[in-house]
OpenMM code with the backbone's topology and positions (N, CA, C; nanometers):
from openmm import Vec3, app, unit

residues = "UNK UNK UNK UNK UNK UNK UNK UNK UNK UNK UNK UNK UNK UNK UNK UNK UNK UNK UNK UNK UNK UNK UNK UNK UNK UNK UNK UNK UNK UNK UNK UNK UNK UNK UNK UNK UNK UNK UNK UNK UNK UNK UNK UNK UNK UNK UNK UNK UNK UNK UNK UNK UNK UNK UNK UNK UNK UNK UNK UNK UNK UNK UNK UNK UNK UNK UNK UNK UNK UNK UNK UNK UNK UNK UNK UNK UNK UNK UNK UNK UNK UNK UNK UNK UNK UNK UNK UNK UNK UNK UNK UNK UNK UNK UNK UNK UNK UNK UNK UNK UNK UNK UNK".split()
positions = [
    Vec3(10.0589, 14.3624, 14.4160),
    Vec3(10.1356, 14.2715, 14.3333),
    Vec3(10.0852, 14.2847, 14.1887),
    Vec3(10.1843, 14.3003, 14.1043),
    Vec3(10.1395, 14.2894, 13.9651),
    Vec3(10.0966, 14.1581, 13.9012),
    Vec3(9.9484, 14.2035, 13.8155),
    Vec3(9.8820, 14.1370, 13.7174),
    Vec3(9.9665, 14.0205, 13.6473),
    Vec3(9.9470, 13.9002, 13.6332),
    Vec3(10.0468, 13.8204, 13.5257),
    Vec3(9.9364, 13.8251, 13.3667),
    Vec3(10.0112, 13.7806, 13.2601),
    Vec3(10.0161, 13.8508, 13.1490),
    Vec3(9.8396, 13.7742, 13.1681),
    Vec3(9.8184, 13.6392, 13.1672),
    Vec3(9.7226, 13.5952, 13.1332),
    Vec3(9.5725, 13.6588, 13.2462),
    Vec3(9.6111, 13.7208, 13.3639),
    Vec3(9.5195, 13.7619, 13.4320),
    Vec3(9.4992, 13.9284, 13.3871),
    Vec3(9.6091, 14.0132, 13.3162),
    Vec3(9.5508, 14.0939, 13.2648),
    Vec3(9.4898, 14.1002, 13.1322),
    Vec3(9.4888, 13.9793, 13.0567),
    Vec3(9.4001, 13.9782, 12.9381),
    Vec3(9.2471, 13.9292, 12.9910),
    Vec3(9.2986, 13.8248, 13.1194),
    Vec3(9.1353, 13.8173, 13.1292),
    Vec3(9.0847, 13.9483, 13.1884),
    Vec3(9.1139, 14.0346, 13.2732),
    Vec3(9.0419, 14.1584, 13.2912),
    Vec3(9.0267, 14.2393, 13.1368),
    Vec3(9.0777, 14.2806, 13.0925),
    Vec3(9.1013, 14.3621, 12.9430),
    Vec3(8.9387, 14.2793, 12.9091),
    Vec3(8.9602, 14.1405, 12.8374),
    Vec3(8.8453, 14.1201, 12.7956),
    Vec3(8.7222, 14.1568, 12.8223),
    Vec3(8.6627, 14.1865, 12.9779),
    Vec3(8.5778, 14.1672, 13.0319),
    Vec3(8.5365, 14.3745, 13.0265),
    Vec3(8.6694, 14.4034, 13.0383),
    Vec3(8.6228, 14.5870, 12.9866),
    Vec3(8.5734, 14.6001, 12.8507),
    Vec3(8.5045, 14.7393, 12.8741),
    Vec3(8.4471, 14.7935, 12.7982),
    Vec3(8.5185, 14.9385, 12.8034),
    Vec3(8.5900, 14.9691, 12.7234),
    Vec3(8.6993, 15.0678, 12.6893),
    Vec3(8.6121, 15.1693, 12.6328),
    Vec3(8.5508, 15.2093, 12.5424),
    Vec3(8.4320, 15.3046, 12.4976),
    Vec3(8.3457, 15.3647, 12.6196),
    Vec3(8.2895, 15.2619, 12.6645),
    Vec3(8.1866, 15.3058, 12.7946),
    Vec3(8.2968, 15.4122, 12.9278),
    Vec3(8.4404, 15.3116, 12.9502),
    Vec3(8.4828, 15.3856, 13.0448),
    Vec3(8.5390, 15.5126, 12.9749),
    Vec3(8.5701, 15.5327, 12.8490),
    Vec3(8.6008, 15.6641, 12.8024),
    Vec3(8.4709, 15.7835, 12.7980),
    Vec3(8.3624, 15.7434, 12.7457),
    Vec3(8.2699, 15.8183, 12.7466),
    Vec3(8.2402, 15.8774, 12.8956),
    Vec3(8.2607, 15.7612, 13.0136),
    Vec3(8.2329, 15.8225, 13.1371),
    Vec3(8.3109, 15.8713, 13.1807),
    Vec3(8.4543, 15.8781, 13.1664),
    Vec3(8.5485, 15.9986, 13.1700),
    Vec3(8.5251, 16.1075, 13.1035),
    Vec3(8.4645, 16.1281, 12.9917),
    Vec3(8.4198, 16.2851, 12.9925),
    Vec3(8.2986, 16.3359, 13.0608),
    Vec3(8.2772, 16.2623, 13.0507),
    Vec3(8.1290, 16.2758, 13.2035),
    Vec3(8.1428, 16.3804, 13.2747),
    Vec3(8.2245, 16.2966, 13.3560),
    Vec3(8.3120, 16.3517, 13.5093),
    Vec3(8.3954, 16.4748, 13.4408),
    Vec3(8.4269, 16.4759, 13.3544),
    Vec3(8.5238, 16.6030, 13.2916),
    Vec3(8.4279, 16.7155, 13.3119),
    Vec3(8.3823, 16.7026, 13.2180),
    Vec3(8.2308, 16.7729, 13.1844),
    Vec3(8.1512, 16.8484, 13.3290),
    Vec3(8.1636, 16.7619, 13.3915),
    Vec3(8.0739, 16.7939, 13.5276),
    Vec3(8.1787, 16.8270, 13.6032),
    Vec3(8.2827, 16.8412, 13.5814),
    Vec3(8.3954, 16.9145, 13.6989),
    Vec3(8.4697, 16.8409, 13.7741),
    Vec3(8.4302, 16.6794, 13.7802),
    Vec3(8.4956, 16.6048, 13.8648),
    Vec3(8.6630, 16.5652, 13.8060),
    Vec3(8.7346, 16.5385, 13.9077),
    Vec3(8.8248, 16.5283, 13.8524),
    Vec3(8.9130, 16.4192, 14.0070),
    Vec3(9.0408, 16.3871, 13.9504),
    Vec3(9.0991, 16.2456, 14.0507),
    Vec3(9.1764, 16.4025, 14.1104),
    Vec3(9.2479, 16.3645, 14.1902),
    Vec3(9.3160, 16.4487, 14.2783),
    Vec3(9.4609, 16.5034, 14.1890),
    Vec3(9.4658, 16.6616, 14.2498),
    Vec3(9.5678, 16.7500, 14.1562),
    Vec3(9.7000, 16.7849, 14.3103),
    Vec3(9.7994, 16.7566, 14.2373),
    Vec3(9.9165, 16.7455, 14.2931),
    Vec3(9.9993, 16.8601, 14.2163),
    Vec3(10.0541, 16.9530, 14.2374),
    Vec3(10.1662, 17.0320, 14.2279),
    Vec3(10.3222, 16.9829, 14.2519),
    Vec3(10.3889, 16.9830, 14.1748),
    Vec3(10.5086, 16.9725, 14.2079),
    Vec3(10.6012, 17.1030, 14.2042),
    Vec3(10.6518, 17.1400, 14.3145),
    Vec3(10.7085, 17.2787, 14.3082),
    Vec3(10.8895, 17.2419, 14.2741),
    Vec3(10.9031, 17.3601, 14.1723),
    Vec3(11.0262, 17.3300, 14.1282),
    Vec3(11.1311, 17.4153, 14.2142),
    Vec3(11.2375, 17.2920, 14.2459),
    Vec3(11.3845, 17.3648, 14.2780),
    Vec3(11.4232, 17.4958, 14.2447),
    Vec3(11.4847, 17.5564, 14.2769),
    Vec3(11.6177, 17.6647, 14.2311),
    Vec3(11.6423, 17.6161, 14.1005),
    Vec3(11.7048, 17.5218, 14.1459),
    Vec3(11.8295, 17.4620, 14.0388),
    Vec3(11.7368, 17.4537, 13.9061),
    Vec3(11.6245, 17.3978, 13.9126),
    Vec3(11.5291, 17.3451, 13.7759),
    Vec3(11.4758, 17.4339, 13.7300),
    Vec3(11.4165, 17.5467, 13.8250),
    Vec3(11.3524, 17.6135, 13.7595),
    Vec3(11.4979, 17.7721, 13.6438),
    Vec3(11.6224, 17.7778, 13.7701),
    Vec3(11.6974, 17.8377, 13.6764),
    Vec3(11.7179, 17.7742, 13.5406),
    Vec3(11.7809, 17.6099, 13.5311),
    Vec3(11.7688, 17.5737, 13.3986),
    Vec3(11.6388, 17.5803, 13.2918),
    Vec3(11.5669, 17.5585, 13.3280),
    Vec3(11.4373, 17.6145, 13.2560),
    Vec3(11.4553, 17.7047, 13.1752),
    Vec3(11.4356, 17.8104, 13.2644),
    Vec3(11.4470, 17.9858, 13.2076),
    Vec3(11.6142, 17.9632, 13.1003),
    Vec3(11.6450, 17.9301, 13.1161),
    Vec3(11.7980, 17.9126, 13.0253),
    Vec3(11.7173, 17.8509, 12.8933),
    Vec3(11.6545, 17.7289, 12.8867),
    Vec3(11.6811, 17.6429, 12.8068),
    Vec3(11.7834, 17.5798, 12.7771),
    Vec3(11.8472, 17.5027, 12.8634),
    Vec3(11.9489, 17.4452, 12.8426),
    Vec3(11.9675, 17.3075, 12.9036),
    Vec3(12.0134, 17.2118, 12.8114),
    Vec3(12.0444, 17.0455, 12.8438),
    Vec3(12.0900, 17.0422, 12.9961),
    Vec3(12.0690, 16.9765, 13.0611),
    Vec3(12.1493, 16.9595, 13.1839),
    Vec3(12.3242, 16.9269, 13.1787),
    Vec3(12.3179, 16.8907, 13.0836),
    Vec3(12.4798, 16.8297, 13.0391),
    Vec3(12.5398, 17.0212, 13.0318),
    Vec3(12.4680, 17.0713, 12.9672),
    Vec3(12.5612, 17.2121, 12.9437),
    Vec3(12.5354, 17.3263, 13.0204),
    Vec3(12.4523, 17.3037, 13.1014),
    Vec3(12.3949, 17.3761, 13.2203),
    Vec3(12.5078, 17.3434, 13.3756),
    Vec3(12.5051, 17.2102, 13.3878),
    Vec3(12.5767, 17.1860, 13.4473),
    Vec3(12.7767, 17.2056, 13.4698),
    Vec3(12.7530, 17.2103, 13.2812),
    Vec3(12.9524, 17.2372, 13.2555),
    Vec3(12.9633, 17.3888, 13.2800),
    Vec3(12.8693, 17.4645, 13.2323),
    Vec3(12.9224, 17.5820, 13.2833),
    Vec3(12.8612, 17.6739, 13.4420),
    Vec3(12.8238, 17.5723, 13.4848),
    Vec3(12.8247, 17.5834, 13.6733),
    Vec3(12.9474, 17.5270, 13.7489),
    Vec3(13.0006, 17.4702, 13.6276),
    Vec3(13.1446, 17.3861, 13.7137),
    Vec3(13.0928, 17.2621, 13.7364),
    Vec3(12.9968, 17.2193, 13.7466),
    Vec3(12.9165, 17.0641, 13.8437),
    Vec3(12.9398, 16.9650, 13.7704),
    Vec3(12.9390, 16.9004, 13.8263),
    Vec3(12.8955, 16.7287, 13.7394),
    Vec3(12.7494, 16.7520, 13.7364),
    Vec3(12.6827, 16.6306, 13.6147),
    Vec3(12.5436, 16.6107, 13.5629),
    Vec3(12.4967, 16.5858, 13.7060),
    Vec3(12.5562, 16.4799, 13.7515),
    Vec3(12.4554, 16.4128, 13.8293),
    Vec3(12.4542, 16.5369, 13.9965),
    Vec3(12.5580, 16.6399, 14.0189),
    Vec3(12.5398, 16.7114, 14.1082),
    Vec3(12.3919, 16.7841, 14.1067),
    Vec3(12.3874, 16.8355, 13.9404),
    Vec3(12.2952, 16.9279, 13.9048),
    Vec3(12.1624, 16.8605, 13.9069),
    Vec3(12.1527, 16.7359, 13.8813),
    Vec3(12.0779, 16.6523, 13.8692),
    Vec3(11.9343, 16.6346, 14.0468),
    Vec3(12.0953, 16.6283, 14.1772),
    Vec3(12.0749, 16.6083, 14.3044),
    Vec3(12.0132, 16.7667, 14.3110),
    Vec3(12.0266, 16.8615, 14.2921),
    Vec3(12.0010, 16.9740, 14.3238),
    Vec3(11.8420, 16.9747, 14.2663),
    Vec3(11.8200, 16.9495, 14.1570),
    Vec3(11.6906, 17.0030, 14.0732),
    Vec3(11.5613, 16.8647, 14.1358),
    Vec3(11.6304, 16.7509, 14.1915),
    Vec3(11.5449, 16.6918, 14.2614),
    Vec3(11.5231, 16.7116, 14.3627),
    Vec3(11.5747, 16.8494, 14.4386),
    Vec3(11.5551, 16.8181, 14.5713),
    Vec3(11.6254, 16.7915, 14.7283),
    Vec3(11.6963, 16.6624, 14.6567),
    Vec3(11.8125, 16.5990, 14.7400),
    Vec3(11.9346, 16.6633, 14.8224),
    Vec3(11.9640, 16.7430, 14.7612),
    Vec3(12.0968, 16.8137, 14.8313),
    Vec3(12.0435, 16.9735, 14.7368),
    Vec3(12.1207, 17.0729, 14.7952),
    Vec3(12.1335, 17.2089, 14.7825),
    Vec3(12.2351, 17.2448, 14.7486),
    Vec3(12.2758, 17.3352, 14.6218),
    Vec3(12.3849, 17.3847, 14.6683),
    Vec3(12.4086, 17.5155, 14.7561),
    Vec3(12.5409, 17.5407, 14.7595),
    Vec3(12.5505, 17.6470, 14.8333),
    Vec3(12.6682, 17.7204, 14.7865),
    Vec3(12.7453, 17.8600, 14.8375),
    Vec3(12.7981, 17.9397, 14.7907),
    Vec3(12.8146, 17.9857, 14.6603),
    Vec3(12.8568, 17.9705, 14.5757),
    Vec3(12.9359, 18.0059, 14.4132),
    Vec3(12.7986, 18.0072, 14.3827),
    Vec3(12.7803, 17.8019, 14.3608),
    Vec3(12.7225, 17.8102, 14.2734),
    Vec3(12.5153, 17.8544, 14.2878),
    Vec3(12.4988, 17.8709, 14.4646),
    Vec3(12.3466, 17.9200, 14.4718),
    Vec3(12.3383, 18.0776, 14.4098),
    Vec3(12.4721, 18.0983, 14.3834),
    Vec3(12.4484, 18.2825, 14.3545),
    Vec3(12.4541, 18.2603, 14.1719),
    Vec3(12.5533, 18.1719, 14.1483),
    Vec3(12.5224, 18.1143, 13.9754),
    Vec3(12.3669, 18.1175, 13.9615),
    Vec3(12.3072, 18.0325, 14.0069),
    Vec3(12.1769, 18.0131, 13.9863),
    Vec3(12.0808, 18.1150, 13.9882),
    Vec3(12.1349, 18.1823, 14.0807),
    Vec3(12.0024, 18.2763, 14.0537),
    Vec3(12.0391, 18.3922, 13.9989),
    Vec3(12.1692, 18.4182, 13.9486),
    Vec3(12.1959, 18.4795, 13.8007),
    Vec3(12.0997, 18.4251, 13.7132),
    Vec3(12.1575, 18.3425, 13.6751),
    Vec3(12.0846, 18.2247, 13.5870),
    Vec3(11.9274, 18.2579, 13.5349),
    Vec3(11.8778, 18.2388, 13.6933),
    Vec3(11.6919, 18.2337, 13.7010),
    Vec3(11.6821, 18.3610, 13.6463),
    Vec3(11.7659, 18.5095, 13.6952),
    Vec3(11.7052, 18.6559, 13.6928),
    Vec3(11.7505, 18.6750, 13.5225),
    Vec3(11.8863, 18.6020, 13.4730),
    Vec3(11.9370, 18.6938, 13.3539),
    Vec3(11.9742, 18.5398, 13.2627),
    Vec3(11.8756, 18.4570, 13.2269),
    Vec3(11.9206, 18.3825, 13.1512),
    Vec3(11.9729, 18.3999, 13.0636),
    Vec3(11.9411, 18.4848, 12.9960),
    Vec3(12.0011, 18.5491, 12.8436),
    Vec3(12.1632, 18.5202, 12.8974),
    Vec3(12.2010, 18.5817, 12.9734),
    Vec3(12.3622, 18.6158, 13.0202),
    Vec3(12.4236, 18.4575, 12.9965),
    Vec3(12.3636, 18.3707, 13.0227),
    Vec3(12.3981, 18.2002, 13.0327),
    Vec3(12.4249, 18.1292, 12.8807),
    Vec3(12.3085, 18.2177, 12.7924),
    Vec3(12.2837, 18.1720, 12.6589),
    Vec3(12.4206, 18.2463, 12.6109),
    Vec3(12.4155, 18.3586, 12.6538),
    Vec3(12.5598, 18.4288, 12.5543),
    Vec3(12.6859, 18.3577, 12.6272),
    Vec3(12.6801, 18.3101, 12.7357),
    Vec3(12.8265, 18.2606, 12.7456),
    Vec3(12.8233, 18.1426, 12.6662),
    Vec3(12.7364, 18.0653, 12.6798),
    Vec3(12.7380, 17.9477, 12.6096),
    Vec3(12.7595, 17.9483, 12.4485),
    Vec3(12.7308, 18.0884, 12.4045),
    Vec3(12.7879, 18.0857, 12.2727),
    Vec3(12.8913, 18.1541, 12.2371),
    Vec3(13.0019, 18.1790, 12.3074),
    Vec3(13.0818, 18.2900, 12.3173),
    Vec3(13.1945, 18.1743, 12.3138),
] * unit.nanometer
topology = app.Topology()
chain = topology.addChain("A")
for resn in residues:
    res = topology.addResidue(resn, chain)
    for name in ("N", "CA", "C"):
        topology.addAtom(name, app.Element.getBySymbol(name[0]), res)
């Protein structure tokens, strides 16, 4: 349950913000570290990437709606036919994406 305003000023007060920064480089320093998580990217995200391109204009010239392209690069749904072979045009020859887009 979250802190109310007056119970996180009384904690705040009672820190020492310097001390816990200094002992975060500590632990830096000495190698320790909180736990490392990877997030592995989609098809879909990692082709827009390599494009450089807004999702808004990535998506218009896949044919999709935002929010299709959106479901794809999170994860959620896949696409399939047309547009999984779009994509990995896309990923191999971004350049090709940039010139349509300016053409």
């Amino acid at each position: 349950m979250p802190l109310t305003e007056k119970e996180l000023l009384e904690r705040d007060a009672k820190r020492n913000i310097g001390e816990e920064l200094l002992a975060a480089i500590v632990d830096v320093k000495a190698g320790r570290r909180g736990a490392v998580h990877r997030v592995e990217l989609t098809e879909a995200a990692e082709a827009r990437s390599k494009t450089g391109l807004s999702q808004p204009k990535f998506a218009e010239l896949l044919g999709v709606s935002v929010r299709t392209l959106q479901e794809w690069e999170q994860g959620r749904r896949s696409p399939s036919g047309a547009a999984r072979s779009l994509l990995h045009i896309a990923a191999q020859r971004p350049d090709v994406f940039r010139d349509v887009l300016s053409s």
